[in-house]
PDB file of N, H, CA, C and O in Angstrom:
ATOM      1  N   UNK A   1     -16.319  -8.505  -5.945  1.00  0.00           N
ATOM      2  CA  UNK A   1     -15.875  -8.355  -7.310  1.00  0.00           C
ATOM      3  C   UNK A   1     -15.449  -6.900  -7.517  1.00  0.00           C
ATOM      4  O   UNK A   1     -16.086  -5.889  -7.224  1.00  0.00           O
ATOM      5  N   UNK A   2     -14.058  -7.017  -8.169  1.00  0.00           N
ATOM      6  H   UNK A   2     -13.541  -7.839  -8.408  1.00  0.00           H
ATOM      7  CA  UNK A   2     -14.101  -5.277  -8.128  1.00  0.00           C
ATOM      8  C   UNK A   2     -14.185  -5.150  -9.691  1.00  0.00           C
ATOM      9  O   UNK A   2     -14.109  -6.120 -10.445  1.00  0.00           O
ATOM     10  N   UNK A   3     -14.349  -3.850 -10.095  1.00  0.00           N
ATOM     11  H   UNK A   3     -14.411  -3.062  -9.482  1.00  0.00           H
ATOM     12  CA  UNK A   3     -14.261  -3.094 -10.728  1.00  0.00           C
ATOM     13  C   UNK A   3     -13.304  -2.558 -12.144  1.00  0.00           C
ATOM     14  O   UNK A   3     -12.210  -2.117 -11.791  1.00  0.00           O
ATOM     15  N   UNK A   4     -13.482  -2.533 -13.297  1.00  0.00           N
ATOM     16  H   UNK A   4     -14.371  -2.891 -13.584  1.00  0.00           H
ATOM     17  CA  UNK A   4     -12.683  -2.931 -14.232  1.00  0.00           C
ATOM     18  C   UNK A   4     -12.121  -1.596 -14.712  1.00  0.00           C
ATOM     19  O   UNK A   4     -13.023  -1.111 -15.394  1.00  0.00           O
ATOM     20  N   UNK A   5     -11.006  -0.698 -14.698  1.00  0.00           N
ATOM     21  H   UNK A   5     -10.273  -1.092 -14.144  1.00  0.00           H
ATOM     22  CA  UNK A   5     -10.797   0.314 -14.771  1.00  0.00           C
ATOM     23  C   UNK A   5     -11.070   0.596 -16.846  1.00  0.00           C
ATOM     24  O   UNK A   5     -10.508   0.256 -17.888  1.00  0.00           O
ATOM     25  N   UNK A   6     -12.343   1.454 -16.392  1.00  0.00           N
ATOM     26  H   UNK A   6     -12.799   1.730 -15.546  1.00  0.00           H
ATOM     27  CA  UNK A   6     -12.302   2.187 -17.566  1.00  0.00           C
ATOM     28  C   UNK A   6     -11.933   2.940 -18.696  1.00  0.00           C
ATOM     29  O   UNK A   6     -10.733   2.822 -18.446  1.00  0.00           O
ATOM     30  N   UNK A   7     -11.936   3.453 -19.481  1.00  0.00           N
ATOM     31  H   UNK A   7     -12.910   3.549 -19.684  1.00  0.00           H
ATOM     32  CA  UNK A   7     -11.149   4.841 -20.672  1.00  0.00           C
ATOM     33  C   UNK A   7     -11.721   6.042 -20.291  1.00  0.00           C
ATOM     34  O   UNK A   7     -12.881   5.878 -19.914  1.00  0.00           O
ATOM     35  N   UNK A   8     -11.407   6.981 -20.256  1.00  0.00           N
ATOM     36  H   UNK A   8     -10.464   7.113 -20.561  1.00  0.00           H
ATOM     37  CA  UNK A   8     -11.925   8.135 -19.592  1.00  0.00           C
ATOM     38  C   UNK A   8     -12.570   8.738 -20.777  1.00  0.00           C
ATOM     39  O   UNK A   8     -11.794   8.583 -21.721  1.00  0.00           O
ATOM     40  N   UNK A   9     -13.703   9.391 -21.176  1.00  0.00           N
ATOM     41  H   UNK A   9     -14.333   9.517 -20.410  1.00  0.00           H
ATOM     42  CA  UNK A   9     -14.982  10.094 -22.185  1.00  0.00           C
ATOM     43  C   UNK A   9     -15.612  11.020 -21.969  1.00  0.00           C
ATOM     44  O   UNK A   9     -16.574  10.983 -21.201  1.00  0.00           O
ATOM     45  N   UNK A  10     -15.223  12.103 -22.604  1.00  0.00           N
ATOM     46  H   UNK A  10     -14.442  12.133 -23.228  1.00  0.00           H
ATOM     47  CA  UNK A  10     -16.695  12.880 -22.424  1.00  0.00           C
ATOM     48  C   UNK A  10     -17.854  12.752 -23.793  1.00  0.00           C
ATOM     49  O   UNK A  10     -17.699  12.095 -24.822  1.00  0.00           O
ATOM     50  N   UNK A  11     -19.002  13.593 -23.411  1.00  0.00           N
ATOM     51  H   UNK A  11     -19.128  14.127 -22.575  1.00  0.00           H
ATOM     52  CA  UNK A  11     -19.651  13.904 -24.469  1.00  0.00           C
ATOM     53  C   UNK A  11     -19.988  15.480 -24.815  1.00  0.00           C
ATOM     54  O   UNK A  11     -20.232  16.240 -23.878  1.00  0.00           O
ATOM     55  N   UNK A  12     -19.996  15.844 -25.844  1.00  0.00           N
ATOM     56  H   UNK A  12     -19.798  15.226 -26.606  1.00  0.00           H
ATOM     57  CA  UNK A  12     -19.861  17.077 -26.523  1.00  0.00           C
ATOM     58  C   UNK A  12     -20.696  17.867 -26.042  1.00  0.00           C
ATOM     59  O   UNK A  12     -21.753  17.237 -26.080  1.00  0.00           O
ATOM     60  N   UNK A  13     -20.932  19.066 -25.519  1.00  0.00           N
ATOM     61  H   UNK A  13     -20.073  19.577 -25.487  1.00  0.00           H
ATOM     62  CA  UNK A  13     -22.043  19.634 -25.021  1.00  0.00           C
ATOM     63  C   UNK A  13     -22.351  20.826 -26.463  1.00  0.00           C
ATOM     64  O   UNK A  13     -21.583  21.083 -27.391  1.00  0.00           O
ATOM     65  N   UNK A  14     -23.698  21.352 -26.206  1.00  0.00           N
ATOM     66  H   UNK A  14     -24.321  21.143 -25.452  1.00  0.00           H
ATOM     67  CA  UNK A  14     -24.120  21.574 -27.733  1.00  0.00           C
ATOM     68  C   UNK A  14     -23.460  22.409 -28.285  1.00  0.00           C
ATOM     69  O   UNK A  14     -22.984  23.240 -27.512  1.00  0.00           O
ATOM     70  N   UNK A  15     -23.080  22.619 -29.983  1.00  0.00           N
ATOM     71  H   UNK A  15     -23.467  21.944 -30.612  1.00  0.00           H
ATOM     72  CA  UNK A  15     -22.279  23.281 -29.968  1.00  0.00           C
ATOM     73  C   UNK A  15     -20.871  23.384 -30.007  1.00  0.00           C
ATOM     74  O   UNK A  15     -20.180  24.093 -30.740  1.00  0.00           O
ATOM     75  N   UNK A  16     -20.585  22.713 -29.264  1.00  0.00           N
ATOM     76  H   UNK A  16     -21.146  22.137 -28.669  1.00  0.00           H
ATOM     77  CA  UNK A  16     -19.243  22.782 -28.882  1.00  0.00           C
ATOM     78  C   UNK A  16     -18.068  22.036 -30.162  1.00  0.00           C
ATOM     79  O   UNK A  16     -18.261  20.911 -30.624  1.00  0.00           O
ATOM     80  N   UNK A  17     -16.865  22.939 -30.574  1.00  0.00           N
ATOM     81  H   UNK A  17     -16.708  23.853 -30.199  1.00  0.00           H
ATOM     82  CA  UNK A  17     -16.065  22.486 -31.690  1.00  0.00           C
ATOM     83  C   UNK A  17     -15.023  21.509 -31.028  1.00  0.00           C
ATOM     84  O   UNK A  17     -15.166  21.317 -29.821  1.00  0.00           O
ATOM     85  N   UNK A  18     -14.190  20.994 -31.552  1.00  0.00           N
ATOM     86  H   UNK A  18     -14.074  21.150 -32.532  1.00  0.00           H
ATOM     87  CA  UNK A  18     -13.106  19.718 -31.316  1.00  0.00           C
ATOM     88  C   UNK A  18     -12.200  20.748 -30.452  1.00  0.00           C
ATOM     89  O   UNK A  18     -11.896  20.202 -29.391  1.00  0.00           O
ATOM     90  N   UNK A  19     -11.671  22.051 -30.553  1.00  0.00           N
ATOM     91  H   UNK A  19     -11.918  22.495 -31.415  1.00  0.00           H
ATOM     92  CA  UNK A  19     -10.963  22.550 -29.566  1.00  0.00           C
ATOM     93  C   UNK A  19     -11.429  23.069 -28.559  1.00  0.00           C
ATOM     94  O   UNK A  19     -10.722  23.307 -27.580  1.00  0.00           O
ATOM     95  N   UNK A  20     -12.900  23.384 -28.617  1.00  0.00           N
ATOM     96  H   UNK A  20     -13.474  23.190 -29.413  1.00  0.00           H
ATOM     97  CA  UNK A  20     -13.607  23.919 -27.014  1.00  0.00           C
ATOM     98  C   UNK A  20     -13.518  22.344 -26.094  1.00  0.00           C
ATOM     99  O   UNK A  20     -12.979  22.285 -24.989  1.00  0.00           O
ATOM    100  N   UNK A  21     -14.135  21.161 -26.772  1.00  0.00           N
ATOM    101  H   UNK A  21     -14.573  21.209 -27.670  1.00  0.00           H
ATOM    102  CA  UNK A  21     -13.912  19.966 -25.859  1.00  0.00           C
ATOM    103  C   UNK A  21     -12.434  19.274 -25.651  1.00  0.00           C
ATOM    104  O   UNK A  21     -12.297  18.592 -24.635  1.00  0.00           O
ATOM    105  N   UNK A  22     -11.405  19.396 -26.481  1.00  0.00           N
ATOM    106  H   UNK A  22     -11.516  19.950 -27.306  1.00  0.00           H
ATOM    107  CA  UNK A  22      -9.836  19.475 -25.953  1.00  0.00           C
ATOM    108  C   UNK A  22      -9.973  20.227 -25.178  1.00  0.00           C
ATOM    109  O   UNK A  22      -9.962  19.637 -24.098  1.00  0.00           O
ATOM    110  N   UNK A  23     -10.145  21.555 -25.008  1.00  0.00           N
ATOM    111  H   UNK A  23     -10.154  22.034 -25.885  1.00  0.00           H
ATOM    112  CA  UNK A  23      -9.302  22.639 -23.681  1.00  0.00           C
ATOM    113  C   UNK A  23     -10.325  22.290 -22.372  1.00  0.00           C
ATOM    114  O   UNK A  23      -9.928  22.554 -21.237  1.00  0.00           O
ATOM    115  N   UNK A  24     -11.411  21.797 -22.547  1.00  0.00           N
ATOM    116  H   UNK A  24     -11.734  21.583 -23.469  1.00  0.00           H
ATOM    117  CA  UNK A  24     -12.163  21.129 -21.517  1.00  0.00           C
ATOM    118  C   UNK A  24     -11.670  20.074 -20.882  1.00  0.00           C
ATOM    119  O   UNK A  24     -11.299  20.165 -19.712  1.00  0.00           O
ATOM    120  N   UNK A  25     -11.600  18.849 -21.629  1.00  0.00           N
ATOM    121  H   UNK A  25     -11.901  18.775 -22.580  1.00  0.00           H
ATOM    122  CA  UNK A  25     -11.167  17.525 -21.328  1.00  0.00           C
ATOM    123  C   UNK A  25      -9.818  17.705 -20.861  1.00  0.00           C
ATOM    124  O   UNK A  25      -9.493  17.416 -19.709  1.00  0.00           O
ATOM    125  N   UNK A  26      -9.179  18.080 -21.548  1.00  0.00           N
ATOM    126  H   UNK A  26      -9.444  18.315 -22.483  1.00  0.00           H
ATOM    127  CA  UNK A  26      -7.259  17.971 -21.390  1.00  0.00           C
ATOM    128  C   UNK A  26      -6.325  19.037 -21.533  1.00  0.00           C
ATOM    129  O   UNK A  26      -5.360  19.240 -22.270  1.00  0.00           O
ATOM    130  N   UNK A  27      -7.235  20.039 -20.055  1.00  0.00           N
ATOM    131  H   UNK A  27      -8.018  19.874 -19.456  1.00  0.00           H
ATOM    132  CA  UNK A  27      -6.487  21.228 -19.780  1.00  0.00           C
ATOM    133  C   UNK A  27      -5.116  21.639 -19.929  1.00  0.00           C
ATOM    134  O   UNK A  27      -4.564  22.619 -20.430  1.00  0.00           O
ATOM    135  N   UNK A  28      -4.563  20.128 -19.081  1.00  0.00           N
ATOM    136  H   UNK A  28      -5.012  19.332 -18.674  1.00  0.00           H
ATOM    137  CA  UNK A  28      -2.953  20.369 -19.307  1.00  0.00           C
ATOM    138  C   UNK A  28      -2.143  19.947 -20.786  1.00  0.00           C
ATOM    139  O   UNK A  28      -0.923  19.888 -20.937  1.00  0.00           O
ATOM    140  N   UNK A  29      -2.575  19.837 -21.207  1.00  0.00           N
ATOM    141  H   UNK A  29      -3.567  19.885 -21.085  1.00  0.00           H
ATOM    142  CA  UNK A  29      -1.883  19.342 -23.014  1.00  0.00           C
ATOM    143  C   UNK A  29      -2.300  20.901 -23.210  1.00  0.00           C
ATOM    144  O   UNK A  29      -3.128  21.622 -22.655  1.00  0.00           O
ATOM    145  N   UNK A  30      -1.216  21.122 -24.400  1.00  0.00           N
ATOM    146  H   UNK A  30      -0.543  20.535 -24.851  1.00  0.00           H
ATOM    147  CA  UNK A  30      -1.048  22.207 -25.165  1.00  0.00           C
ATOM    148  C   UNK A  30      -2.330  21.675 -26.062  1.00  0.00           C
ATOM    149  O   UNK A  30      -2.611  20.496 -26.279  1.00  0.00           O
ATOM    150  N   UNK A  31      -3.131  23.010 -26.590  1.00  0.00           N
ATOM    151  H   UNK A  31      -2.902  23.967 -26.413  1.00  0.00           H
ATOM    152  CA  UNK A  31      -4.310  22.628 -27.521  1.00  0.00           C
ATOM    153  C   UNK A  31      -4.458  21.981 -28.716  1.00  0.00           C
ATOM    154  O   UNK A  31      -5.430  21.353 -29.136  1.00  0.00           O
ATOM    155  N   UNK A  32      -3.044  22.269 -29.388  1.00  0.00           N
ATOM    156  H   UNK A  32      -2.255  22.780 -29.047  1.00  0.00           H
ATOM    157  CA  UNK A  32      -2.653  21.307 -30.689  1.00  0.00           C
ATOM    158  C   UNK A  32      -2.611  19.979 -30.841  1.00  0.00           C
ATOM    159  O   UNK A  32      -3.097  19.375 -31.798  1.00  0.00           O
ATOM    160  N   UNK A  33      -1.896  19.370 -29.688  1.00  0.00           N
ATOM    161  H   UNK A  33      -1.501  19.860 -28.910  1.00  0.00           H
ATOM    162  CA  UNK A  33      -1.775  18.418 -29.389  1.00  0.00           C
ATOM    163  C   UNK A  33      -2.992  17.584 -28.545  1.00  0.00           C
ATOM    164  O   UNK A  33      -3.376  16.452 -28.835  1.00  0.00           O
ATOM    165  N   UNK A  34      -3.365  18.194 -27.733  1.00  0.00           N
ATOM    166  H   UNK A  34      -3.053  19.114 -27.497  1.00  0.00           H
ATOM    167  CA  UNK A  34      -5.023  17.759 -27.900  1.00  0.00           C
ATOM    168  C   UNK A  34      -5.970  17.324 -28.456  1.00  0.00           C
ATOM    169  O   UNK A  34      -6.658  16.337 -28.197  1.00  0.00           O
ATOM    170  N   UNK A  35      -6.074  18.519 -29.743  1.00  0.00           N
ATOM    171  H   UNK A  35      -5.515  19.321 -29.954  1.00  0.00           H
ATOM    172  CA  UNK A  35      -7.156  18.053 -30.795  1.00  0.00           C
ATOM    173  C   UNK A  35      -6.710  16.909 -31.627  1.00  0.00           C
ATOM    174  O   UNK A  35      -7.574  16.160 -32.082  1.00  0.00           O
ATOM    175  N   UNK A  36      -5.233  16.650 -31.919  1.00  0.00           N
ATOM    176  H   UNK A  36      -4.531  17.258 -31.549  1.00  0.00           H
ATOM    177  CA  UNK A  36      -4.673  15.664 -32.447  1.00  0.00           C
ATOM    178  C   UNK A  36      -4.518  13.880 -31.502  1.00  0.00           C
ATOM    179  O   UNK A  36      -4.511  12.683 -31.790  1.00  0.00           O
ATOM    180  N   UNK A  37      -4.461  14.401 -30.795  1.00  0.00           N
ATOM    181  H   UNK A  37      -4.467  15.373 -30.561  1.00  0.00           H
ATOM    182  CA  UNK A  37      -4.461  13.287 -29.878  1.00  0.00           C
ATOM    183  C   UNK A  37      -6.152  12.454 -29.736  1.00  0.00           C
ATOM    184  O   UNK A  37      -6.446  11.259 -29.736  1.00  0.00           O
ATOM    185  N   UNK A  38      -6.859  13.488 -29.643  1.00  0.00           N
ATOM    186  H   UNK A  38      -6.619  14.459 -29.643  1.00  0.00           H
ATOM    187  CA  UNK A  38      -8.283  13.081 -29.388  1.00  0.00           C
ATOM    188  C   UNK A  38      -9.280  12.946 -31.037  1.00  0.00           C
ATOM    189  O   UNK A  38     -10.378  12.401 -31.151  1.00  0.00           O
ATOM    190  N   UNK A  39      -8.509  13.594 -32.097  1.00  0.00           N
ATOM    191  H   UNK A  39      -7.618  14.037 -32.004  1.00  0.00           H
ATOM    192  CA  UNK A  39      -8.916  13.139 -33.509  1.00  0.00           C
ATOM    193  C   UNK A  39      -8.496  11.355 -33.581  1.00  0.00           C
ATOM    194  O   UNK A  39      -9.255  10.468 -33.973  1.00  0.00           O
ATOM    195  N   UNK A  40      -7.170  11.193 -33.112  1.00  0.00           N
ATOM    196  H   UNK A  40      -6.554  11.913 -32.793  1.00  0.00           H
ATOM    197  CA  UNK A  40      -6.785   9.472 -33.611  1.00  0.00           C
ATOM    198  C   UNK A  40      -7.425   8.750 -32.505  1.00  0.00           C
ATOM    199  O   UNK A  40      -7.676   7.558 -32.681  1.00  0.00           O
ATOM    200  N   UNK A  41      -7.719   9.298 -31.409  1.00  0.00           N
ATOM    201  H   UNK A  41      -7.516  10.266 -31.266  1.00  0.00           H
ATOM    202  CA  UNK A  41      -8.539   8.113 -30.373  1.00  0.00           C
ATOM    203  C   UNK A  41      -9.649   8.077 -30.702  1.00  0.00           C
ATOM    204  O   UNK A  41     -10.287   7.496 -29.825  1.00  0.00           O
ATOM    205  N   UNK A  42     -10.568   8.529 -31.896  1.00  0.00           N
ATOM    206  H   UNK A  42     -10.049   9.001 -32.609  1.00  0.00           H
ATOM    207  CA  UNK A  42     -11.788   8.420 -32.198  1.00  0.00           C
ATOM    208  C   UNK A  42     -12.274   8.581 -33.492  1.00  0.00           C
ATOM    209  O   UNK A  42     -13.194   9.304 -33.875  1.00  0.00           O
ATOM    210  N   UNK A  43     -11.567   7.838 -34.114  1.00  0.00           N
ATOM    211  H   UNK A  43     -10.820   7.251 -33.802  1.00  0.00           H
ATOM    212  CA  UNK A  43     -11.583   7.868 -35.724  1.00  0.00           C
ATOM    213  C   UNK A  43     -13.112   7.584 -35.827  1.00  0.00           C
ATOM    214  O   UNK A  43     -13.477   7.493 -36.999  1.00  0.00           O
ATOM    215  N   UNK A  44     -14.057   7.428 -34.943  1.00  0.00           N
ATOM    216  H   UNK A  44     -13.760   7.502 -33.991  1.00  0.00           H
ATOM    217  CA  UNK A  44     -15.108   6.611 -35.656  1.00  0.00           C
ATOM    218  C   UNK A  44     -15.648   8.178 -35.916  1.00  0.00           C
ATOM    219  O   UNK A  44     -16.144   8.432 -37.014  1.00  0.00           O
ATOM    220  N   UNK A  45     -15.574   8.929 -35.185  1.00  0.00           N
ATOM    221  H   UNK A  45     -15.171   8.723 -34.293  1.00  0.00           H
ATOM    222  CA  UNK A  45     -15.971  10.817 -35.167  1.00  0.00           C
ATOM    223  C   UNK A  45     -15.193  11.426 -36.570  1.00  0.00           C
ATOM    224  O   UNK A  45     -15.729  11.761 -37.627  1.00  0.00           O
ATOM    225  N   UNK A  46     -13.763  11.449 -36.211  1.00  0.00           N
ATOM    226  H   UNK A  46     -13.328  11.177 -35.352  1.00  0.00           H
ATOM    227  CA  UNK A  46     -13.022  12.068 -37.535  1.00  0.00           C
ATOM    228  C   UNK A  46     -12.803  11.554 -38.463  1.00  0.00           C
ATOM    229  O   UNK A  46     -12.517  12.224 -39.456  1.00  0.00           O
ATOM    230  N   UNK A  47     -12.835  10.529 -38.506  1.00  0.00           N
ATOM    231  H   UNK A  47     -13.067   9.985 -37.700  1.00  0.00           H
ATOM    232  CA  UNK A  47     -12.341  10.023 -40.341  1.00  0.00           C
ATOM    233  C   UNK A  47     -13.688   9.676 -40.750  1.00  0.00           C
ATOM    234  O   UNK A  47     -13.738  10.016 -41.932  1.00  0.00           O
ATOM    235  N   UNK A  48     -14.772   9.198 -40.429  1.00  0.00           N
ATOM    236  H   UNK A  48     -14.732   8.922 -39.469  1.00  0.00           H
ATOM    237  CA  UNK A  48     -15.537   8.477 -41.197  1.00  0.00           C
ATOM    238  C   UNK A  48     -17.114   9.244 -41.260  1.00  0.00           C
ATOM    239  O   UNK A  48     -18.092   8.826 -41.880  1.00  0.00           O
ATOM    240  N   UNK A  49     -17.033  10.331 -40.526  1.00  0.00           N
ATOM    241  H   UNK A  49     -16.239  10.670 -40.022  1.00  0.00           H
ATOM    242  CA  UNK A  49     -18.384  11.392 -40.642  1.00  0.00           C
ATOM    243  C   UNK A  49     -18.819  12.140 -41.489  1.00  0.00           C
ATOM    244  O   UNK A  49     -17.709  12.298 -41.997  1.00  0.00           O
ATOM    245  N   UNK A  50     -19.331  12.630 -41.983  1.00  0.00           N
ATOM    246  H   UNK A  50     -20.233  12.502 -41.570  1.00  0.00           H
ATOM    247  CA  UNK A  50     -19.929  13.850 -42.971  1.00  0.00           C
ATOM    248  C   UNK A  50     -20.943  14.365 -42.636  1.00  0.00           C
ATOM    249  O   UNK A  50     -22.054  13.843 -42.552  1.00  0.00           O
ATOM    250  N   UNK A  51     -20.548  15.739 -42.357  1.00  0.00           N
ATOM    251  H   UNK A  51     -19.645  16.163 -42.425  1.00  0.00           H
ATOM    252  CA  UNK A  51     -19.298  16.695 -42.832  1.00  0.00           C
ATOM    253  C   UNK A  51     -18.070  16.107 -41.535  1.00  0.00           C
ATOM    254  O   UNK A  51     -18.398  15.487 -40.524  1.00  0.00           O
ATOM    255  N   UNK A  52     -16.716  16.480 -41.889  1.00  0.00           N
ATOM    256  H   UNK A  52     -16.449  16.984 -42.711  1.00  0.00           H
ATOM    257  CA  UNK A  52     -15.593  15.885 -41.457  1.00  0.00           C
ATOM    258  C   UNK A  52     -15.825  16.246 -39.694  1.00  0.00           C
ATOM    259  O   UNK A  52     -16.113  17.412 -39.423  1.00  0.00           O
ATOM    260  N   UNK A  53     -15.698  15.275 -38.581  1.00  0.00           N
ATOM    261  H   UNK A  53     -15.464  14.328 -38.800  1.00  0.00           H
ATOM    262  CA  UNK A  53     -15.922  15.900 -37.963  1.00  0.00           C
ATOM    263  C   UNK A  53     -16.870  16.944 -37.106  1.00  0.00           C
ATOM    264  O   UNK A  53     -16.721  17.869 -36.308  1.00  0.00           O
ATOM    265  N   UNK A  54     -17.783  16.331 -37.668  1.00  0.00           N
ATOM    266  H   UNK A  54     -17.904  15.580 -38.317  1.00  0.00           H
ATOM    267  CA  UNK A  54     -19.493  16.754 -37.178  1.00  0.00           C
ATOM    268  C   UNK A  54     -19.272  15.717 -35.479  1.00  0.00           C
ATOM    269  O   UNK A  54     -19.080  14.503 -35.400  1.00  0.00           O
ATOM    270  N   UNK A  55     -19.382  16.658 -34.401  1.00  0.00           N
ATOM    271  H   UNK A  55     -19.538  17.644 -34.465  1.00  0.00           H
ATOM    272  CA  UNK A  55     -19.804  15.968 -33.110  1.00  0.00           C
ATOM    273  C   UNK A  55     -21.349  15.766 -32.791  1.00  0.00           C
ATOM    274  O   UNK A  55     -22.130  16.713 -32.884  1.00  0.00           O
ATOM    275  N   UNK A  56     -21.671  14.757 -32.491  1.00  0.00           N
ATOM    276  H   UNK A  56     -21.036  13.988 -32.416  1.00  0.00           H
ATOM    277  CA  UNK A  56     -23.523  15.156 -31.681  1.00  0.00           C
ATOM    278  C   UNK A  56     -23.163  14.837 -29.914  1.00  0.00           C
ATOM    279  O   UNK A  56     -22.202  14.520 -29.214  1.00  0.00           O
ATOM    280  N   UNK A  57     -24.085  15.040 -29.825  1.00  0.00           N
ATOM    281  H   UNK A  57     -24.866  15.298 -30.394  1.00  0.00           H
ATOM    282  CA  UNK A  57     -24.313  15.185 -28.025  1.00  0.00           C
ATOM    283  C   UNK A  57     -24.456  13.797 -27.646  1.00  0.00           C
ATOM    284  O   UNK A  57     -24.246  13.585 -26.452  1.00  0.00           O
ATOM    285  N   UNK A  58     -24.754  12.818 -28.344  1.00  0.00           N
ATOM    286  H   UNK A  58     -24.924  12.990 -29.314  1.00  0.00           H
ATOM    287  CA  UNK A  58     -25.078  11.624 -27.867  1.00  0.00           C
ATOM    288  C   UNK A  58     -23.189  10.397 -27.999  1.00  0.00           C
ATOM    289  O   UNK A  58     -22.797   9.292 -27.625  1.00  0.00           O
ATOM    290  N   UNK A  59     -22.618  11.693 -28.827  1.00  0.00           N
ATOM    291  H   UNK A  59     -22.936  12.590 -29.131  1.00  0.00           H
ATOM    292  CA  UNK A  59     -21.079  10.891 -29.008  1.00  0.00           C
ATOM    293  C   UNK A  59     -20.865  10.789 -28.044  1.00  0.00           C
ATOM    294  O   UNK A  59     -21.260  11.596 -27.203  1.00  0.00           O
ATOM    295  N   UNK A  60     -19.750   9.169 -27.617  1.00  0.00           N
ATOM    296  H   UNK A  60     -19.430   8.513 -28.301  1.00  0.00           H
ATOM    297  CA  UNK A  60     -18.451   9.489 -26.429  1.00  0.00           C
ATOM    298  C   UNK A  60     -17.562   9.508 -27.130  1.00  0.00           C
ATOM    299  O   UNK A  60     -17.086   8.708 -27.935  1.00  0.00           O
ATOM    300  N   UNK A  61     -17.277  10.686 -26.736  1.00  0.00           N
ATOM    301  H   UNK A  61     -17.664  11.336 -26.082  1.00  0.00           H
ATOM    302  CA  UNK A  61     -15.241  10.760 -27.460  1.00  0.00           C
ATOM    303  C   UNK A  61     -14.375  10.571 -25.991  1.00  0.00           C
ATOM    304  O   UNK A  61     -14.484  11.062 -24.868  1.00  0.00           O
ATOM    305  N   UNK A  62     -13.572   9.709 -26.553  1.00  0.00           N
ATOM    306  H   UNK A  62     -13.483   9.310 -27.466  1.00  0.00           H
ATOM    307  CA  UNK A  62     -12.425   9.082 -25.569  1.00  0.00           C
ATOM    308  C   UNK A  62     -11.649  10.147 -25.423  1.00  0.00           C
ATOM    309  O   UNK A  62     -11.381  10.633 -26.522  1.00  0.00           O
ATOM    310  N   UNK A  63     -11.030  10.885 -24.264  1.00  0.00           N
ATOM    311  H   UNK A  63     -11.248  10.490 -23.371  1.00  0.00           H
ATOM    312  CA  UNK A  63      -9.937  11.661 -24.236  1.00  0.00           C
ATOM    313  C   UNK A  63      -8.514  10.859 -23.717  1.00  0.00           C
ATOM    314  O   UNK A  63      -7.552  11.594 -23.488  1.00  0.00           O
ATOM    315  N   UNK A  64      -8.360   9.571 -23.547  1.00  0.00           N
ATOM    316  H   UNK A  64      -9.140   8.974 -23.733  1.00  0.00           H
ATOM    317  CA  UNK A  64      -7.200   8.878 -23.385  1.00  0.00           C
ATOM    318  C   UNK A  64      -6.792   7.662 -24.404  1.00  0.00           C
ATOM    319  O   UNK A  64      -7.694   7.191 -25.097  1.00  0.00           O
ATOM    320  N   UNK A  65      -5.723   7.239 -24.497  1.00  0.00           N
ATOM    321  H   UNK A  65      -4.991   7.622 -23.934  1.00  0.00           H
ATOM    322  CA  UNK A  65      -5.562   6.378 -25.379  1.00  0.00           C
ATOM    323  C   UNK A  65      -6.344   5.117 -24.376  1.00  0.00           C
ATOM    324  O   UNK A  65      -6.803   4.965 -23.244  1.00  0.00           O
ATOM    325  N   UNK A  66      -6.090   4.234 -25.890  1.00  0.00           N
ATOM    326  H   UNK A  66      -5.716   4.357 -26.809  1.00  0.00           H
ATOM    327  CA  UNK A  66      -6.960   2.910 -25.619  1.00  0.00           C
ATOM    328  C   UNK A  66      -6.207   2.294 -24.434  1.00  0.00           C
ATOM    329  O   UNK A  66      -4.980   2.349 -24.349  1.00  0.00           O
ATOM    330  N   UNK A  67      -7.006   1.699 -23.511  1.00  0.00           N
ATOM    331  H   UNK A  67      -8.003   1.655 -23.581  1.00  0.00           H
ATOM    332  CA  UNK A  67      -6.294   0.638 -22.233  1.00  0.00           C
ATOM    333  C   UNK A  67      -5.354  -1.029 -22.645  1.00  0.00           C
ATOM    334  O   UNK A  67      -5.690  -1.902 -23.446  1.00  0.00           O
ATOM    335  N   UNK A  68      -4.316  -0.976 -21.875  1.00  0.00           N
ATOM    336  H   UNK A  68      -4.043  -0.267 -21.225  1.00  0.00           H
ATOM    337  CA  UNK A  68      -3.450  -2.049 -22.661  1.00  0.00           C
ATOM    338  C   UNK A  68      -4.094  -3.435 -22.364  1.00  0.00           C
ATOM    339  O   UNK A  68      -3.614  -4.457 -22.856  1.00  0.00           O
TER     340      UNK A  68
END
């Protein structure tokens, strides 16, 4: 049986703001486009938290879009 190709995730290490884990995750993207890219793949983090955008250590934030 093989193997079901995954979404690629990290999780926030402590501390860390939405552009320290963009320039981590997705070196090669320009940083703007990063944090924007990785705000809409994880609305459950940016739109619906309080305060806006609060990460914890136990999040996975997706750094790729969703699999087709």
């Amino acid at each position: 049986m093989s193997l079901t190709v995954q979404r690629r995730f990290v999780t926030p290490m402590a501390d860390e703001t939405l552009e320290q884990l963009a320039g981590r995750a997705m070196p090669d993207t320009p940083l703007p486009e990063a944090t924007t890219l990785i705000q809409g793949w994880n609305l459950h983090i940016f739109a619906m938290r309080k305060p806006r955008g609060l990460m914890l250590g136990s999040d996975v934030v997706f750094v790729e879009p969703p699999l087709p």
